[in-house]
VEXSEGU-806575 format. One record per atom (N, C-alpha, C, CB): atom name; residue number from 0; x, y, z; residue in one letter. Coordinates in nm, 3 decimals. Glycine has a CB too. Layout:
BEGIN
+------+-----+---------+---------+---------+-----+
: atom :   n :    east :   north :      up : res :
+------+-----+---------+---------+---------+-----+
:   CA : NUM :       X :       Y :       Z :   A :
...
+------+-----+---------+---------+---------+-----+
//
This chain:
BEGIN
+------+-----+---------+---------+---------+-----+
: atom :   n :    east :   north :      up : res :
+------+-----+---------+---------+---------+-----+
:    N :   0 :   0.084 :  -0.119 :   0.000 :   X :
:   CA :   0 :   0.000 :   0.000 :   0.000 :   X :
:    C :   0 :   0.088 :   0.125 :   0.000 :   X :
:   CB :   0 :  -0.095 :   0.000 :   0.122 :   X :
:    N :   1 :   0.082 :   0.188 :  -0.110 :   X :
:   CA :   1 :   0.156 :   0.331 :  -0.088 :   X :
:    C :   1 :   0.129 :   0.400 :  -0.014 :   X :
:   CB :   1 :   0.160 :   0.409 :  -0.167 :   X :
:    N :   2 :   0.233 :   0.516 :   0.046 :   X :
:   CA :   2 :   0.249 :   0.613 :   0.141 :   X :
:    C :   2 :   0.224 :   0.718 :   0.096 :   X :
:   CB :   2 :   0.355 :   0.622 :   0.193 :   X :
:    N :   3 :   0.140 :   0.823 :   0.184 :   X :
:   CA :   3 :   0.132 :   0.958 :   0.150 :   X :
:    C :   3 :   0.259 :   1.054 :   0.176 :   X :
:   CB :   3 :   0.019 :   1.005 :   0.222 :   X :
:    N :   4 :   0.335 :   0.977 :   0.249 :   X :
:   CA :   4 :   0.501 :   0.988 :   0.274 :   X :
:    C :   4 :   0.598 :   1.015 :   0.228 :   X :
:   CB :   4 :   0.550 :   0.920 :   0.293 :   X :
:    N :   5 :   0.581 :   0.902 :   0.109 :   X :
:   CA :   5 :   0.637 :   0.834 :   0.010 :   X :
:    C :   5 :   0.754 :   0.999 :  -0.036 :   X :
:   CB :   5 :   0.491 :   0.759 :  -0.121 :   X :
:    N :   6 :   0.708 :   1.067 :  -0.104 :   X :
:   CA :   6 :   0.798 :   1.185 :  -0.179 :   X :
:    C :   6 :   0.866 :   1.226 :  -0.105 :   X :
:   CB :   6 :   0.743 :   1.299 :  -0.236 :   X :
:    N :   7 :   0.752 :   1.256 :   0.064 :   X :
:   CA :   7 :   0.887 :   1.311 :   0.129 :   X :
:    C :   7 :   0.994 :   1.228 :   0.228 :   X :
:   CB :   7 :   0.842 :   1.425 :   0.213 :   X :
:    N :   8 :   0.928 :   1.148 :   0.242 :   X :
:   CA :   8 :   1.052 :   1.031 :   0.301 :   X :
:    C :   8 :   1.201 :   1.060 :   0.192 :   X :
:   CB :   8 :   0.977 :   0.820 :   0.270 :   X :
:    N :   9 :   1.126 :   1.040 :   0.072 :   X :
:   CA :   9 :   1.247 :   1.027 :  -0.012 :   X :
:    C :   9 :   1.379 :   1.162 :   0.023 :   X :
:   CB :   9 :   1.182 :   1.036 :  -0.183 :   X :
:    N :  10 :   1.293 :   1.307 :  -0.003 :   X :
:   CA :  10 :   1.371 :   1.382 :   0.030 :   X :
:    C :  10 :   1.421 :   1.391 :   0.176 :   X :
:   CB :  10 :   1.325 :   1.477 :  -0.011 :   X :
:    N :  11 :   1.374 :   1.340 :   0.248 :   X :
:   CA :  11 :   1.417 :   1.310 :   0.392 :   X :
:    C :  11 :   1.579 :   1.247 :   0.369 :   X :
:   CB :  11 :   1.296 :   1.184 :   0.474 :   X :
:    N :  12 :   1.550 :   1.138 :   0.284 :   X :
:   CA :  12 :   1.695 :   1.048 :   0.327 :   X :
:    C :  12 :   1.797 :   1.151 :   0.235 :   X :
:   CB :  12 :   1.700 :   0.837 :   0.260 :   X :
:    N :  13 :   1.775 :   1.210 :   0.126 :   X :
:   CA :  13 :   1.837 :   1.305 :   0.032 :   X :
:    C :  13 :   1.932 :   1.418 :   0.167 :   X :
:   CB :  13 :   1.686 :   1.398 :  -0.084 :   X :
:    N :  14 :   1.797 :   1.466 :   0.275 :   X :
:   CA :  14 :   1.896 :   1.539 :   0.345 :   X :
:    C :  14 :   1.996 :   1.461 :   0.440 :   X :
:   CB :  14 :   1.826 :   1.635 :   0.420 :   X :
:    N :  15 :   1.941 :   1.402 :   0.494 :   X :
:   CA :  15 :   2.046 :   1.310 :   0.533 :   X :
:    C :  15 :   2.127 :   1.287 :   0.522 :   X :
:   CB :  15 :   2.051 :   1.244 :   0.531 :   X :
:    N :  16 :   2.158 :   1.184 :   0.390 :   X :
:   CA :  16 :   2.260 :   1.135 :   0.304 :   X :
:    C :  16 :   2.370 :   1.247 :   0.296 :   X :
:   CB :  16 :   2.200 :   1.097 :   0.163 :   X :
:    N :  17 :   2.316 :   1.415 :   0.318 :   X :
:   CA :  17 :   2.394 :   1.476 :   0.260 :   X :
:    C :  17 :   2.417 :   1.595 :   0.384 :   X :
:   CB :  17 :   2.341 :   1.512 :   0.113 :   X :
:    N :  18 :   2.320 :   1.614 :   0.478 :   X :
:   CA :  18 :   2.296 :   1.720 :   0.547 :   X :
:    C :  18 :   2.458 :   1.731 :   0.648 :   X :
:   CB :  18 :   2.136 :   1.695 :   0.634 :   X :
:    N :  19 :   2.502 :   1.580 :   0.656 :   X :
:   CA :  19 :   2.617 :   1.538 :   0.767 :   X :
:    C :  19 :   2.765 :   1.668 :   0.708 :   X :
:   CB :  19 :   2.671 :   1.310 :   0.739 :   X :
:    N :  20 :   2.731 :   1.639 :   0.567 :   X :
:   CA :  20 :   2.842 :   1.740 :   0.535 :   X :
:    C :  20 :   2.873 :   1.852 :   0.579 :   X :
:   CB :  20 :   2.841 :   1.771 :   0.438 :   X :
:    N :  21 :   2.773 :   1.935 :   0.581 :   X :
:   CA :  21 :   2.788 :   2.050 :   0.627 :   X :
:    C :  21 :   2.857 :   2.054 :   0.763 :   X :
:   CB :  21 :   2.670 :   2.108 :   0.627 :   X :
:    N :  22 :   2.834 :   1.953 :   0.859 :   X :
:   CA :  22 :   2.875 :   1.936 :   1.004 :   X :
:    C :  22 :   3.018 :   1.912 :   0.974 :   X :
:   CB :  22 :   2.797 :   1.811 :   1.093 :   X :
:    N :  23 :   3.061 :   1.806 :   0.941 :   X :
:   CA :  23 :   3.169 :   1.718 :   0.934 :   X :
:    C :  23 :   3.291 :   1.780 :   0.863 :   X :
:   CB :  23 :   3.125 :   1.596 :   0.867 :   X :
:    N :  24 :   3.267 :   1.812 :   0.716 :   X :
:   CA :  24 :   3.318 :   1.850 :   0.669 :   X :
:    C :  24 :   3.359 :   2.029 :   0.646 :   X :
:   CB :  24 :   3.281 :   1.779 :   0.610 :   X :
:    N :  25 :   3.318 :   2.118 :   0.741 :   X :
:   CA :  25 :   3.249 :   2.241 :   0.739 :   X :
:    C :  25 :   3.258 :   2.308 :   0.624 :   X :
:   CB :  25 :   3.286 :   2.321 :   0.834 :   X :
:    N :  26 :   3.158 :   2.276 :   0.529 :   X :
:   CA :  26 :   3.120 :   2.317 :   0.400 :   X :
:    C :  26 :   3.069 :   2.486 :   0.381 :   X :
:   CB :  26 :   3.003 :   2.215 :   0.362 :   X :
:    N :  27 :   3.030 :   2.501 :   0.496 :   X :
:   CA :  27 :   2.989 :   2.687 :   0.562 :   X :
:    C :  27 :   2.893 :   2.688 :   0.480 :   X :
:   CB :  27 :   3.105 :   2.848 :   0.542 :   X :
:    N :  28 :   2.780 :   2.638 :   0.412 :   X :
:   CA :  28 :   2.694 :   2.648 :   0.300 :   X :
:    C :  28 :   2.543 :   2.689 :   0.355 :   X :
:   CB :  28 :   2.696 :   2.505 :   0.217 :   X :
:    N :  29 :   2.518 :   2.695 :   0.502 :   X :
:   CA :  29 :   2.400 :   2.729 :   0.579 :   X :
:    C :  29 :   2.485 :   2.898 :   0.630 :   X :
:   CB :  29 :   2.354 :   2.585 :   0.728 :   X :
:    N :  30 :   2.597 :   2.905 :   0.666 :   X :
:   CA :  30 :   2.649 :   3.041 :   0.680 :   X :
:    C :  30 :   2.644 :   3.124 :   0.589 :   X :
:   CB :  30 :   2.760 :   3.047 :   0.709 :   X :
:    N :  31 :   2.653 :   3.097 :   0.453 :   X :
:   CA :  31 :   2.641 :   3.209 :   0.383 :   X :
:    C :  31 :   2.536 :   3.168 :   0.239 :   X :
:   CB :  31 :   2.801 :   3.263 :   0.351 :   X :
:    N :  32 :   2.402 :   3.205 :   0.382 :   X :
:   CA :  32 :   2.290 :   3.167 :   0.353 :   X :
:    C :  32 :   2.226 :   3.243 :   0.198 :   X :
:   CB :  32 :   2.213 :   3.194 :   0.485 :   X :
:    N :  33 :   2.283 :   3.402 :   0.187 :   X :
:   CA :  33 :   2.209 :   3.453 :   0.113 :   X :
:    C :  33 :   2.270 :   3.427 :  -0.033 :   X :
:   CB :  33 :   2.188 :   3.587 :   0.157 :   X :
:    N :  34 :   2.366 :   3.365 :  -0.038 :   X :
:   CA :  34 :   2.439 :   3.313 :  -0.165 :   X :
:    C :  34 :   2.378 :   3.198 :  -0.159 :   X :
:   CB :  34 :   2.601 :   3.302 :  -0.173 :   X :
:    N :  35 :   2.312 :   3.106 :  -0.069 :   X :
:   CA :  35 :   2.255 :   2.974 :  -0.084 :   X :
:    C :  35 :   2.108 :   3.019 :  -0.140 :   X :
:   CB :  35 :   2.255 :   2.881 :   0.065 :   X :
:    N :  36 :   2.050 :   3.113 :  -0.169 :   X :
:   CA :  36 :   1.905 :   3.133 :  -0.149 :   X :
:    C :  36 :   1.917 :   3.219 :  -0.280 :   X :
:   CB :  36 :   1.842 :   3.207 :   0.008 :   X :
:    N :  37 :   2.032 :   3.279 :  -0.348 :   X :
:   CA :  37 :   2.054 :   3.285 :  -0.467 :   X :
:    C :  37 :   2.099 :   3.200 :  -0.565 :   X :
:   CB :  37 :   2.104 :   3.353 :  -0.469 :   X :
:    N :  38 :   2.107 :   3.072 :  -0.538 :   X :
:   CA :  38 :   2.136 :   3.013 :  -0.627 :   X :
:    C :  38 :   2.034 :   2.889 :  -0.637 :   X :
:   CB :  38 :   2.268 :   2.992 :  -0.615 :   X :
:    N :  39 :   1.930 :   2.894 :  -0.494 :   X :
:   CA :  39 :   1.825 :   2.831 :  -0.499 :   X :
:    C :  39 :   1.711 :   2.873 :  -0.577 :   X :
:   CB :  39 :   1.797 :   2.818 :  -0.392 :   X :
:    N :  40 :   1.686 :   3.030 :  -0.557 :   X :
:   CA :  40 :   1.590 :   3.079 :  -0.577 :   X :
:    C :  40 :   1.527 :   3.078 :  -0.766 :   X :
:   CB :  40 :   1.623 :   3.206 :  -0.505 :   X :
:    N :  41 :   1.625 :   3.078 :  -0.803 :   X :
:   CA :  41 :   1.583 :   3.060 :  -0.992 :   X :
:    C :  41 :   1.564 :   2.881 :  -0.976 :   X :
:   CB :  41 :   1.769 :   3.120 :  -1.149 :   X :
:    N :  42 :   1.579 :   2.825 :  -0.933 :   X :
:   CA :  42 :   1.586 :   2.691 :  -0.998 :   X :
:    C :  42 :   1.393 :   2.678 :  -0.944 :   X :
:   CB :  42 :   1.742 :   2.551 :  -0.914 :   X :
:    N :  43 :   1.366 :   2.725 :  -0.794 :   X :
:   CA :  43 :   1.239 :   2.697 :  -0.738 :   X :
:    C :  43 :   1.131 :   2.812 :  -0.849 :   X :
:   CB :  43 :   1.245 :   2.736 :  -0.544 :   X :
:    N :  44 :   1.193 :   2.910 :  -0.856 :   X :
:   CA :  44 :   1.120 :   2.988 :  -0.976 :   X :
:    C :  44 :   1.051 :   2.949 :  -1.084 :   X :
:   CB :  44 :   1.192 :   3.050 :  -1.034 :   X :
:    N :  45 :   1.171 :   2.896 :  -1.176 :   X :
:   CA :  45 :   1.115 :   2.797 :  -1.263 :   X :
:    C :  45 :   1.072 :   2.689 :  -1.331 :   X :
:   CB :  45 :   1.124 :   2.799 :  -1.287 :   X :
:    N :  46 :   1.124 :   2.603 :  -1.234 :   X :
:   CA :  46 :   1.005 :   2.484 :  -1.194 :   X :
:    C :  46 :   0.906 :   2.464 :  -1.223 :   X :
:   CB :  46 :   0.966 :   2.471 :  -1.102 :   X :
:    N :  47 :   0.889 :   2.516 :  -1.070 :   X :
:   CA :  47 :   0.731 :   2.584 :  -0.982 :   X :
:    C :  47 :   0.657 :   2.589 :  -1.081 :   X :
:   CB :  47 :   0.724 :   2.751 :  -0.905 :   X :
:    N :  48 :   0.693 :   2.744 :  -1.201 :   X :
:   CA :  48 :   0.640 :   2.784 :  -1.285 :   X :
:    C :  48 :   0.655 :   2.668 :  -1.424 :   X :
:   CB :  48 :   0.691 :   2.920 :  -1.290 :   X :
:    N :  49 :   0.706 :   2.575 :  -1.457 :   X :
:   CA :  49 :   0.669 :   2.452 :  -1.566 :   X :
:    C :  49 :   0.602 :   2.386 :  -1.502 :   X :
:   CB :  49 :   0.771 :   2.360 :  -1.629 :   X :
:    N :  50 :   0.604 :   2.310 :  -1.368 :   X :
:   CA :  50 :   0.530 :   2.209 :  -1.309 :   X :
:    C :  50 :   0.391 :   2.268 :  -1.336 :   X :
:   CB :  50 :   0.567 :   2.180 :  -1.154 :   X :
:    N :  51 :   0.378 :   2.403 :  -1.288 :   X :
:   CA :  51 :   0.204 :   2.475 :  -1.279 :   X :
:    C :  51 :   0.145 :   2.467 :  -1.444 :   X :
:   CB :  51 :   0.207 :   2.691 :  -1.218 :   X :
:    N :  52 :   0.219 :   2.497 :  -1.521 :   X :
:   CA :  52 :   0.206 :   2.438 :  -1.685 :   X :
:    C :  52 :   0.183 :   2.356 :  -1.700 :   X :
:   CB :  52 :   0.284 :   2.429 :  -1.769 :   X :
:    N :  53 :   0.249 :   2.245 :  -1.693 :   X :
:   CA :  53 :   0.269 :   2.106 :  -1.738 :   X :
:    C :  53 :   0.083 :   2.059 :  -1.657 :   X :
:   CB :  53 :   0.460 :   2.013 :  -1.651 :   X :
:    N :  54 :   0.074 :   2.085 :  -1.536 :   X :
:   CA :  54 :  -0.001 :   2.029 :  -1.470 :   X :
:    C :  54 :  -0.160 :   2.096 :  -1.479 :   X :
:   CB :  54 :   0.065 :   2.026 :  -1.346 :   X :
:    N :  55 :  -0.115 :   2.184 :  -1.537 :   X :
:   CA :  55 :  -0.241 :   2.285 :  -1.630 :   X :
:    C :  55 :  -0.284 :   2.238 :  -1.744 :   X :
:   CB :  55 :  -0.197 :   2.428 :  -1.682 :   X :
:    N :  56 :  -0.195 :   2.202 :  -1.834 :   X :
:   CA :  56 :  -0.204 :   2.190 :  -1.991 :   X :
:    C :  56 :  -0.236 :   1.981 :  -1.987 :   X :
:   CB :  56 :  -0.001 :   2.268 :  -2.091 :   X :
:    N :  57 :  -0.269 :   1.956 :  -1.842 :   X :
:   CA :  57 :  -0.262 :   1.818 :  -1.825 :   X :
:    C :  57 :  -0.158 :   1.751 :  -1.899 :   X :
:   CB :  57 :  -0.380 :   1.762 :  -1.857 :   X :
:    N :  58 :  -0.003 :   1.749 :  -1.914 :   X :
:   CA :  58 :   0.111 :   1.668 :  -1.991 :   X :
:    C :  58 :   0.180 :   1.598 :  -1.889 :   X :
:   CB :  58 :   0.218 :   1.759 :  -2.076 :   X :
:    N :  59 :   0.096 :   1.641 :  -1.756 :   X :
:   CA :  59 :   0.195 :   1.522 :  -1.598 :   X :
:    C :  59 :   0.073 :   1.536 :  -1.489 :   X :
:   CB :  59 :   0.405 :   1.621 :  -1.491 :   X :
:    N :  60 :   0.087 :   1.451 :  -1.423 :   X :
:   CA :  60 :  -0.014 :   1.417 :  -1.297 :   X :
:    C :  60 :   0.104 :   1.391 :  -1.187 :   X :
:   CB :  60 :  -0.132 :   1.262 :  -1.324 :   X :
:    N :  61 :   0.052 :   1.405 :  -1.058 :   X :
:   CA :  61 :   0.146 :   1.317 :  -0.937 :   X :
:    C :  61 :   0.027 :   1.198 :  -0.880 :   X :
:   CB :  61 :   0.209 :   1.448 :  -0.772 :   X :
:    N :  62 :   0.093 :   1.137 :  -0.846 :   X :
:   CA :  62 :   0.017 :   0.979 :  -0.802 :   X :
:    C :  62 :  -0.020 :   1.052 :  -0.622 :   X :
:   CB :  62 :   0.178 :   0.780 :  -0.808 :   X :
:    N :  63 :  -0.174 :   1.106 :  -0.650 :   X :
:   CA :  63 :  -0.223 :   1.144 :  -0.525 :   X :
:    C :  63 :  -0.212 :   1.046 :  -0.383 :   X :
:   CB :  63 :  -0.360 :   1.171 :  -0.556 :   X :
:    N :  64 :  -0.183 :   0.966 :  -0.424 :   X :
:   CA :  64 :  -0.155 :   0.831 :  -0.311 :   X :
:    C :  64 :   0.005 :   0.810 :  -0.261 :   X :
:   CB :  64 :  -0.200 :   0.668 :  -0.396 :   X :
:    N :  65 :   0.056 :   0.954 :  -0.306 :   X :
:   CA :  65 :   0.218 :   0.944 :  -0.280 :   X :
:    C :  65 :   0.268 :   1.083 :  -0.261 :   X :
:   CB :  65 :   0.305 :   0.875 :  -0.411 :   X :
:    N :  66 :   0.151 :   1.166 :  -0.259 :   X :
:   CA :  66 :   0.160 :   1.329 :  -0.198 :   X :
:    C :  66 :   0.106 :   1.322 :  -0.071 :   X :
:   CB :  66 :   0.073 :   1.451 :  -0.284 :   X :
:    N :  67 :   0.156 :   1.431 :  -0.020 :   X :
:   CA :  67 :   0.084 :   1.484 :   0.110 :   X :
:    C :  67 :  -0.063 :   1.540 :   0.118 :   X :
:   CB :  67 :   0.163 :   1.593 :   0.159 :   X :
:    N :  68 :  -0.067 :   1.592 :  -0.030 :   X :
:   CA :  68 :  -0.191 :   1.621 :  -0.064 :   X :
:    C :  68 :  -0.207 :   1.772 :  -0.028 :   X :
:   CB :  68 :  -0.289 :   1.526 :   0.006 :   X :
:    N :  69 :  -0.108 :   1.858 :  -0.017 :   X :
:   CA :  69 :  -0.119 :   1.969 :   0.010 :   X :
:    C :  69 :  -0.076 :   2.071 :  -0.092 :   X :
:   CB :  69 :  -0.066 :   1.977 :   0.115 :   X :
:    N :  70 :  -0.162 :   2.154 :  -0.178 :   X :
:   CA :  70 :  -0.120 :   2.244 :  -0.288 :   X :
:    C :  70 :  -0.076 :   2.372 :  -0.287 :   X :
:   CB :  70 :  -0.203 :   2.253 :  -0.360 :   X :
:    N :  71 :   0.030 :   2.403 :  -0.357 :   X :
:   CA :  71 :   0.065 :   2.548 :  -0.390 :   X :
:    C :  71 :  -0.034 :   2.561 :  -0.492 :   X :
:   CB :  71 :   0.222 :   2.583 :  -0.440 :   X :
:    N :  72 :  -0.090 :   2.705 :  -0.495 :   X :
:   CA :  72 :  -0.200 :   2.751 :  -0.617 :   X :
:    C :  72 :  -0.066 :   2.762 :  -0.740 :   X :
:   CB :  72 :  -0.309 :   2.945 :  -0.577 :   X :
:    N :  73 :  -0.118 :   2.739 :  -0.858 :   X :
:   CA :  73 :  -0.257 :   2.711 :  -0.889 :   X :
:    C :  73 :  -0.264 :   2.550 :  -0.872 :   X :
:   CB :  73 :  -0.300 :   2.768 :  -1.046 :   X :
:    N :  74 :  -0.181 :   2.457 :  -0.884 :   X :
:   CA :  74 :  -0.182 :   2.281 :  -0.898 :   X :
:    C :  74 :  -0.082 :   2.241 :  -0.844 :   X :
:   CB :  74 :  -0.177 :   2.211 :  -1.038 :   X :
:    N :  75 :   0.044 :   2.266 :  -0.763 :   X :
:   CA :  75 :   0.168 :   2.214 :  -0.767 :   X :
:    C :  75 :   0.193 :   2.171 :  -0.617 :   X :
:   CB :  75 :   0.270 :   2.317 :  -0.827 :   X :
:    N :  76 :   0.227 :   2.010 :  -0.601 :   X :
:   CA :  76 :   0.254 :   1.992 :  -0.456 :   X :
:    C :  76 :   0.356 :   2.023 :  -0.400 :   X :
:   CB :  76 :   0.246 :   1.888 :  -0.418 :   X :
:    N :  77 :   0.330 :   2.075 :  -0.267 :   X :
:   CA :  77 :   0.384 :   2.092 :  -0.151 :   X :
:    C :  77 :   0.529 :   1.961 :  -0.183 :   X :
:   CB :  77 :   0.250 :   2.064 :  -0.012 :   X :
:    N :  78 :   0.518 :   1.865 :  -0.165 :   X :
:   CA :  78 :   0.612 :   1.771 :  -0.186 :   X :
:    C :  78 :   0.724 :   1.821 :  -0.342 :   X :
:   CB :  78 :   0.513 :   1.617 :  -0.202 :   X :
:    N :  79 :   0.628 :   1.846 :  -0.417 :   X :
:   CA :  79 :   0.752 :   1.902 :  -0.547 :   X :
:    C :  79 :   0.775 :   2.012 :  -0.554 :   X :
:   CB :  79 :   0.729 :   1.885 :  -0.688 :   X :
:    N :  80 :   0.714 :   2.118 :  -0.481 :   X :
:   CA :  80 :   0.806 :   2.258 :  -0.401 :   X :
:    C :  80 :   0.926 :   2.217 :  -0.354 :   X :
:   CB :  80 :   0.736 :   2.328 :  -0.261 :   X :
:    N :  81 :   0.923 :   2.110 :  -0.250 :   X :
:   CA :  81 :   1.043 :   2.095 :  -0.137 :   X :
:    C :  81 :   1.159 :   2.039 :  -0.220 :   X :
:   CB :  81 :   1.005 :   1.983 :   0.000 :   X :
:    N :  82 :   1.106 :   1.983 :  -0.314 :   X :
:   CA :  82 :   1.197 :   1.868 :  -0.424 :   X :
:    C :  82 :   1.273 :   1.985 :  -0.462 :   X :
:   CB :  82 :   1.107 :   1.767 :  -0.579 :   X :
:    N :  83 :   1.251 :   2.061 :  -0.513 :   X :
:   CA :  83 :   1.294 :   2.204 :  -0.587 :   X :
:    C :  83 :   1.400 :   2.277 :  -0.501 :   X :
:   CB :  83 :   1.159 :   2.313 :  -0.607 :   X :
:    N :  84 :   1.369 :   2.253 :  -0.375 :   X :
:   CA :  84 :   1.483 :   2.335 :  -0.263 :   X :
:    C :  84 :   1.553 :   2.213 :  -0.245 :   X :
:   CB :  84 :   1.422 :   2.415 :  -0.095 :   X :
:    N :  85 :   1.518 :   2.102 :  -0.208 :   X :
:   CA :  85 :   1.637 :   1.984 :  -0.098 :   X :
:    C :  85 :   1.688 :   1.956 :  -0.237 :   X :
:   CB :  85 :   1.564 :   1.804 :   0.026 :   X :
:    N :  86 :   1.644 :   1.938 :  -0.303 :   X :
:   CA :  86 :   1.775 :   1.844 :  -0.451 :   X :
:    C :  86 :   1.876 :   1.967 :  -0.436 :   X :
:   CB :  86 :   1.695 :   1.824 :  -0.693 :   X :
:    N :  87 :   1.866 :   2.079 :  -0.499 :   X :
:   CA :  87 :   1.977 :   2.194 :  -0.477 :   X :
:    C :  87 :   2.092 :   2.215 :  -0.399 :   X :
:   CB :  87 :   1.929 :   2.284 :  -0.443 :   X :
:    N :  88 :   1.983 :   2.177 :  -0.294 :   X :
:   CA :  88 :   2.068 :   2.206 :  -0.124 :   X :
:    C :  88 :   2.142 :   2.125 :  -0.128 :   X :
:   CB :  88 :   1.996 :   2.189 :   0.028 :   X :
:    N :  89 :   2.110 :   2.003 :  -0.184 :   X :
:   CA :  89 :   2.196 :   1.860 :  -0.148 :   X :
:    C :  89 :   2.323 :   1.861 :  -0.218 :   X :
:   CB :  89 :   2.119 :   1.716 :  -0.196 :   X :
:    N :  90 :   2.332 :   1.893 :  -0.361 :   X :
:   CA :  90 :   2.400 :   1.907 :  -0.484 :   X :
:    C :  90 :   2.546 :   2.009 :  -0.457 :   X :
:   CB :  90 :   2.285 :   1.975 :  -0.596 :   X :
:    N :  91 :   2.468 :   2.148 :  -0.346 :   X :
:   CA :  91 :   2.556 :   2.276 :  -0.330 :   X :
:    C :  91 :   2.615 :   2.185 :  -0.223 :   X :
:   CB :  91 :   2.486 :   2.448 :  -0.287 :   X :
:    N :  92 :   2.578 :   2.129 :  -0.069 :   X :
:   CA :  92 :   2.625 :   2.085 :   0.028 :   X :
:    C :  92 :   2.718 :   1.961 :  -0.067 :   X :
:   CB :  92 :   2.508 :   2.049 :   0.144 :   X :
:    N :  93 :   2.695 :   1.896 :  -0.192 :   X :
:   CA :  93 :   2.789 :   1.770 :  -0.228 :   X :
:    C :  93 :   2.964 :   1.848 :  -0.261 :   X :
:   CB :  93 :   2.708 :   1.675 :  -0.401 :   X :
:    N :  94 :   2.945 :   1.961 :  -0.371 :   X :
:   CA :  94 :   3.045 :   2.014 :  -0.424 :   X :
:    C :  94 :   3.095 :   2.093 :  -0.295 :   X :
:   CB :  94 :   3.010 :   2.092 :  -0.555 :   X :
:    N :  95 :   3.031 :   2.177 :  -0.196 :   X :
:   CA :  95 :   3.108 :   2.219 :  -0.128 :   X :
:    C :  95 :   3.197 :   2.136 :  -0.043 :   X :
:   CB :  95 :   3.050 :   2.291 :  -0.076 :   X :
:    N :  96 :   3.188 :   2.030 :   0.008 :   X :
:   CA :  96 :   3.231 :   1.895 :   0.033 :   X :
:    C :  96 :   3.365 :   1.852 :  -0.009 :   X :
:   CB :  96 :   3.144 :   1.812 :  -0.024 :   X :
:    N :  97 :   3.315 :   1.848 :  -0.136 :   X :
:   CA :  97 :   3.402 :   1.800 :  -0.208 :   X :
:    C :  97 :   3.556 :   1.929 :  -0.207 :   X :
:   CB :  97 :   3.314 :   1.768 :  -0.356 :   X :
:    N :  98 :   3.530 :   2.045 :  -0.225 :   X :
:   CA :  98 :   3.597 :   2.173 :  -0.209 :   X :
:    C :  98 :   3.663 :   2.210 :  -0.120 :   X :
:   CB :  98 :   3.536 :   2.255 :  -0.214 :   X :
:    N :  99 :   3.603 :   2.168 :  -0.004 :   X :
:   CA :  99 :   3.610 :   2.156 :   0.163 :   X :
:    C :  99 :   3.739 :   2.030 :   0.093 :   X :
:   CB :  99 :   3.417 :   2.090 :   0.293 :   X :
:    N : 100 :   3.751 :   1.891 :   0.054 :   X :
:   CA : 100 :   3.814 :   1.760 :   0.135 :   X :
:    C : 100 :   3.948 :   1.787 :   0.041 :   X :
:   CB : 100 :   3.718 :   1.573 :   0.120 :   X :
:    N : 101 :   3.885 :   1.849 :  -0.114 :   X :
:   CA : 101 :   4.006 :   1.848 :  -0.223 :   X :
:    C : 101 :   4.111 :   2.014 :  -0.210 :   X :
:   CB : 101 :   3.912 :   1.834 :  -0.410 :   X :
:    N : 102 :   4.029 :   2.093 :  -0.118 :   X :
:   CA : 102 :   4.121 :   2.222 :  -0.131 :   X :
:    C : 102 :   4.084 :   2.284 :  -0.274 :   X :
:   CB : 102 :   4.296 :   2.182 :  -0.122 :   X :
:    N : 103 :   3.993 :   2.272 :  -0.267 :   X :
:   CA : 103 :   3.936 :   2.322 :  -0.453 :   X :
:    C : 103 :   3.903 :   2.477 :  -0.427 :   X :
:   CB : 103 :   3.745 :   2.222 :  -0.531 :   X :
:    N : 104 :   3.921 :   2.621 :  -0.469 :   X :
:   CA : 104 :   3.877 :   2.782 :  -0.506 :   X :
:    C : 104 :   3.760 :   2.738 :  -0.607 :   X :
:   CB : 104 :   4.021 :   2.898 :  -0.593 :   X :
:    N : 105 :   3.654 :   2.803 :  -0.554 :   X :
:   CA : 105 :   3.562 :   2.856 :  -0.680 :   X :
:    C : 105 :   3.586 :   2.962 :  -0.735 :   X :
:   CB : 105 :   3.437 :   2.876 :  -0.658 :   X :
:    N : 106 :   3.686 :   3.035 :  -0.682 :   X :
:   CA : 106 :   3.752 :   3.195 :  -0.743 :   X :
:    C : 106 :   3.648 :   3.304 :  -0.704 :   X :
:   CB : 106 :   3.769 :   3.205 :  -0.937 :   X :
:    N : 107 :   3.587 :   3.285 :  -0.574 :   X :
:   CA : 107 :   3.519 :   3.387 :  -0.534 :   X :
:    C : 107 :   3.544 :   3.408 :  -0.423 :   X :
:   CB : 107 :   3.406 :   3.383 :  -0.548 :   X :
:    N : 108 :   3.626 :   3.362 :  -0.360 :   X :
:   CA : 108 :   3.701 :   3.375 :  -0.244 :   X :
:    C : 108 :   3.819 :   3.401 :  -0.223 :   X :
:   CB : 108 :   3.697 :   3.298 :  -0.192 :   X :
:    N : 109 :   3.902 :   3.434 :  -0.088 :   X :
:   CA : 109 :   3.999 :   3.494 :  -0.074 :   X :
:    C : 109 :   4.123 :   3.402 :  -0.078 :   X :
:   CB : 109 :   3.981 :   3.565 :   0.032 :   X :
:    N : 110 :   4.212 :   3.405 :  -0.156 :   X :
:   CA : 110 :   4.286 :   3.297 :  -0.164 :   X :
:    C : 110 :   4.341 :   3.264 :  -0.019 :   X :
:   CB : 110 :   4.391 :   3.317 :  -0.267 :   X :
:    N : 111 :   4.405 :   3.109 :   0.022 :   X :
:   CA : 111 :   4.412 :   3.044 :   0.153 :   X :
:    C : 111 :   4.569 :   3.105 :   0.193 :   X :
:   CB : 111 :   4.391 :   2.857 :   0.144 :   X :
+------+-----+---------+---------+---------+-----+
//
């Protein structure tokens, strides 16, 4: 029997899997929040805005038996909002990680 869970369990283990970095490895990626929320903010933008299309023009459905069942107007779940922020988050927390373990410059910082 499917879960109404189901989507966000998934992004659950996504933070997880990935959230440790930030601790462990100090990736500083929750500290310099407003560069995190700029590089979030276009991806949740336009999405948002195809999903509300797509789900308008009927070309995708979500399997109501695997949402929370809770909508952003005009059609778009709550669960594929969050998808839109935690995949990002996870992706920025992977490379910073990685930057953090290899000694890697993105060249926007002050050299070491």
């Amino acid at each position: 029997m499917p879960s109404r869970l189901s989507y966000v369990a998934v992004l659950g283990f996504v933070l997880i899997g990935s959230g440790w970095l930030e601790i462990m490895l100090r990736t500083r990626v929750l500290r310099r929040w407003k560069r995190l929320v700029l590089s979030i903010a276009p991806v949740v933008i336009v999405f948002f805005l195809w999903d509300a299309y797509a789900v308008a023009a009927d070309h995708w459905s979500f399997d109501q038996s695997r949402i929370l069942g809770i909508f952003i107007p005009p059609a778009v779940p709550l669960d594929e909002v969050l998808f839109f922020i935690v995949i990002p988050f996870a992706s920025i927390l992977t490379l910073e990680a990685v930057r953090s373990a290899k000694g890697w410059q993105a060249g926007d910082e002050e050299p070491r």
